[in-house]
Kinemage of the C-alpha trace (Angstrom):
@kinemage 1
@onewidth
@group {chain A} dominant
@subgroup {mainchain}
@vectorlist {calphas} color= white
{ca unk a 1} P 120.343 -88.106 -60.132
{ca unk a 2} L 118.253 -90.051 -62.378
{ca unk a 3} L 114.580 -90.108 -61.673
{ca unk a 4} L 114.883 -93.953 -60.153
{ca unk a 5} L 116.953 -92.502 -57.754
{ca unk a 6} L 115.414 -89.436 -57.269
{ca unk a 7} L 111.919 -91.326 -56.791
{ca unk a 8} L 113.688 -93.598 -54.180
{ca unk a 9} L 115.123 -91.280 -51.893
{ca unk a 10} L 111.556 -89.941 -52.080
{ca unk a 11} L 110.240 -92.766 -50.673
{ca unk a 12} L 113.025 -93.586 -47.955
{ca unk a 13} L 113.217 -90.255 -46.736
{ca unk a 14} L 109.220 -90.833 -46.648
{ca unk a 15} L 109.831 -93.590 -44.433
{ca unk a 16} L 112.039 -91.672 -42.312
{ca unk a 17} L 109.646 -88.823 -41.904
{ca unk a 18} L 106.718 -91.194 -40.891
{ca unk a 19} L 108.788 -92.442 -37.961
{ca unk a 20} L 110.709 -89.020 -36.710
{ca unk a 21} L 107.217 -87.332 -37.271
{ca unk a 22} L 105.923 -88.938 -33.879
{ca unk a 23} L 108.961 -88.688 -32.270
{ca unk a 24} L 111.151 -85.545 -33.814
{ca unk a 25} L 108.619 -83.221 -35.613
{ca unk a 26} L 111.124 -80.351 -35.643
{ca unk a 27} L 114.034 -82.749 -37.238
{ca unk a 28} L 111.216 -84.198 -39.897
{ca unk a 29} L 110.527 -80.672 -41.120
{ca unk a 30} L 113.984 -79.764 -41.387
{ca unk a 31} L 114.681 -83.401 -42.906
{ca unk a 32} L 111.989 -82.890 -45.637
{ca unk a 33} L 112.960 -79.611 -46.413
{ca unk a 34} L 116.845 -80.444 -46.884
{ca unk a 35} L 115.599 -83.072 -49.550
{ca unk a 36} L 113.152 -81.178 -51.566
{ca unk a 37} L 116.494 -78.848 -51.774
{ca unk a 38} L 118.711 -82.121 -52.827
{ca unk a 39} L 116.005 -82.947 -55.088
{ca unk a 40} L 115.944 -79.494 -56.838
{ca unk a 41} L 119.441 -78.788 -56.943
{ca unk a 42} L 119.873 -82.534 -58.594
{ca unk a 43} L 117.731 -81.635 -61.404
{ca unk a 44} L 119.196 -78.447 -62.301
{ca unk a 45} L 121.686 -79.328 -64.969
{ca unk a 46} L 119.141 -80.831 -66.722
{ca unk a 47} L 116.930 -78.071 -66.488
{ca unk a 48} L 120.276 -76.022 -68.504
{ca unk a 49} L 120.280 -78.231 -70.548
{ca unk a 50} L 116.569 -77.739 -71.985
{ca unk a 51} L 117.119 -73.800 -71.848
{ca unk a 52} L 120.301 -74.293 -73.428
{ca unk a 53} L 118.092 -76.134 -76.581
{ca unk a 54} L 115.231 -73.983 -76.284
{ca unk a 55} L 117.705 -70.840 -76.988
{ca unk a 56} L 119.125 -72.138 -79.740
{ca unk a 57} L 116.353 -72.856 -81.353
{ca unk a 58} L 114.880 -70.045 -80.630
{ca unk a 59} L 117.970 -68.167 -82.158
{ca unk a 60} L 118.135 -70.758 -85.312
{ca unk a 61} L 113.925 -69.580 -85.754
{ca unk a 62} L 114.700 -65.954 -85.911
{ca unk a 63} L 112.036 -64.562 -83.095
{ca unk a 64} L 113.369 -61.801 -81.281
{ca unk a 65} L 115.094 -63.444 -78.245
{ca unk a 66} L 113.562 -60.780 -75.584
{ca unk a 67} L 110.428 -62.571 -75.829
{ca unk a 68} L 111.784 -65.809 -75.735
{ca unk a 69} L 113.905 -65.362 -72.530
{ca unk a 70} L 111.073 -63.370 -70.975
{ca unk a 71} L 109.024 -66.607 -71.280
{ca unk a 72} L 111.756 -68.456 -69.805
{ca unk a 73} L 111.799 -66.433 -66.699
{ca unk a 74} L 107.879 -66.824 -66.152
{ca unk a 75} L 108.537 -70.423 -66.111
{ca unk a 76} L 111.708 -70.458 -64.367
{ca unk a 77} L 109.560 -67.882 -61.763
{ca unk a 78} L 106.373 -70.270 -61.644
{ca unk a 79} L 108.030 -73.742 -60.584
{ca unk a 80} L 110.588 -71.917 -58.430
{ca unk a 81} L 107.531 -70.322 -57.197
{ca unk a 82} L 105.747 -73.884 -57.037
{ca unk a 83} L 108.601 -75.146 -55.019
{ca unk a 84} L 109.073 -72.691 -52.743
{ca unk a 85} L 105.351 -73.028 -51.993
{ca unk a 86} L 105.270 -76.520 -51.279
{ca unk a 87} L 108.356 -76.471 -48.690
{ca unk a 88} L 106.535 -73.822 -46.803
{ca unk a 89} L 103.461 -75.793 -46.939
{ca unk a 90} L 105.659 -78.937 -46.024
{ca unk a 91} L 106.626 -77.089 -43.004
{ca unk a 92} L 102.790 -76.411 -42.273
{ca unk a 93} L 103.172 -72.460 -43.142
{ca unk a 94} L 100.664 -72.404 -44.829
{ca unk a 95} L 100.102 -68.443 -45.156
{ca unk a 96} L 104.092 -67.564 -45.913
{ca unk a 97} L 103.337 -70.194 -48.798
{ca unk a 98} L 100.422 -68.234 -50.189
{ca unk a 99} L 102.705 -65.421 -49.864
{ca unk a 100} L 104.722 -66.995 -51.993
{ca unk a 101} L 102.662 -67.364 -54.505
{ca unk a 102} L 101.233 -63.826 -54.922
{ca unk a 103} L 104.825 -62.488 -55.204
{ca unk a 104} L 105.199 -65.014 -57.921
{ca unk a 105} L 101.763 -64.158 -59.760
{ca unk a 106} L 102.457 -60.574 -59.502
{ca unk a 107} L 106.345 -60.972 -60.784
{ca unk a 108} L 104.925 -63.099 -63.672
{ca unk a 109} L 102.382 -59.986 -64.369
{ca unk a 110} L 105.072 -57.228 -64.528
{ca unk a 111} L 107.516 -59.874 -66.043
{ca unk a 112} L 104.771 -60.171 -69.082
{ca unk a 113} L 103.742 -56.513 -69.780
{ca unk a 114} L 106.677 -56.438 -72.510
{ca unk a 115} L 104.667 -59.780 -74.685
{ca unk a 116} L 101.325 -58.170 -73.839
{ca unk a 117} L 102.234 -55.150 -75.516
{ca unk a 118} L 104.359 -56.823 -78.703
{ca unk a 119} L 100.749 -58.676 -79.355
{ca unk a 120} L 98.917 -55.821 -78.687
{ca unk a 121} L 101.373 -53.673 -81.147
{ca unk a 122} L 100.878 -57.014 -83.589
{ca unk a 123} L 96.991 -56.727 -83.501
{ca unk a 124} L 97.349 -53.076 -83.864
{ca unk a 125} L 99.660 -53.229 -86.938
{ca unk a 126} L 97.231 -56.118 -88.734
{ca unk a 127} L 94.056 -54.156 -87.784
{ca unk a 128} L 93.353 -51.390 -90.942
């Protein structure tokens, strides 16, 4: 889906919502949760697509790859993260959504201890 579309079944299931919300609360939640999913999983080949590029240039520059896909997992952790947040919080659970998110900080944390210590080792080696 292209982001016209993507935008507009935003806005009609927004419509729908509004409506079922007074009538159907349980049905909303499950409705807006089902298309945050449909959103997502529409946008994932393009999301390949970018890692795909970012790899190979990443390859073409020479850096050693481990630090390279280690950054791609703390962003591929932090939206998936993000999103997982906001459907919780779309479903007014508001405290398994901070959950959520401190799972994802403290992944991101252990994920980065390898880059922390390259720079540190960098600094180190520069340092007389």
């Amino acid at each position: 889906m292209e982001i016209f579309q993507i935008v507009i079944l935003g806005i009609v299931v927004l419509i729908i919502l509004t409506v079922l919300r007074e009538t159907n609360p349980e049905v909303a939640v499950i409705l807006s949760l089902v298309t945050g999913i449909i959103i997502f999983v529409s946008i994932l080949p393009k999301l390949s697509s970018v890692v795909e590029v970012l790899n190979s240039l990443a390859r073409k520059s020479g850096l050693d790859t481990i630090y390279f896909v280690t950054t791609l997992k703390i962003i591929g952790i932090a939206y998936i993260t993000e999103f997982g947040s906001q459907l919780c919080q779309d479903a007014n659970e508001k405290n398994l959504a901070s959950k959520i998110e401190i799972a994802g900080k403290i992944m991101i944390i252990f994920l980065s201890i390898p880059i922390i210590i390259g720079l540190v080792e960098a600094i180190l080696s520069i340092m007389p």
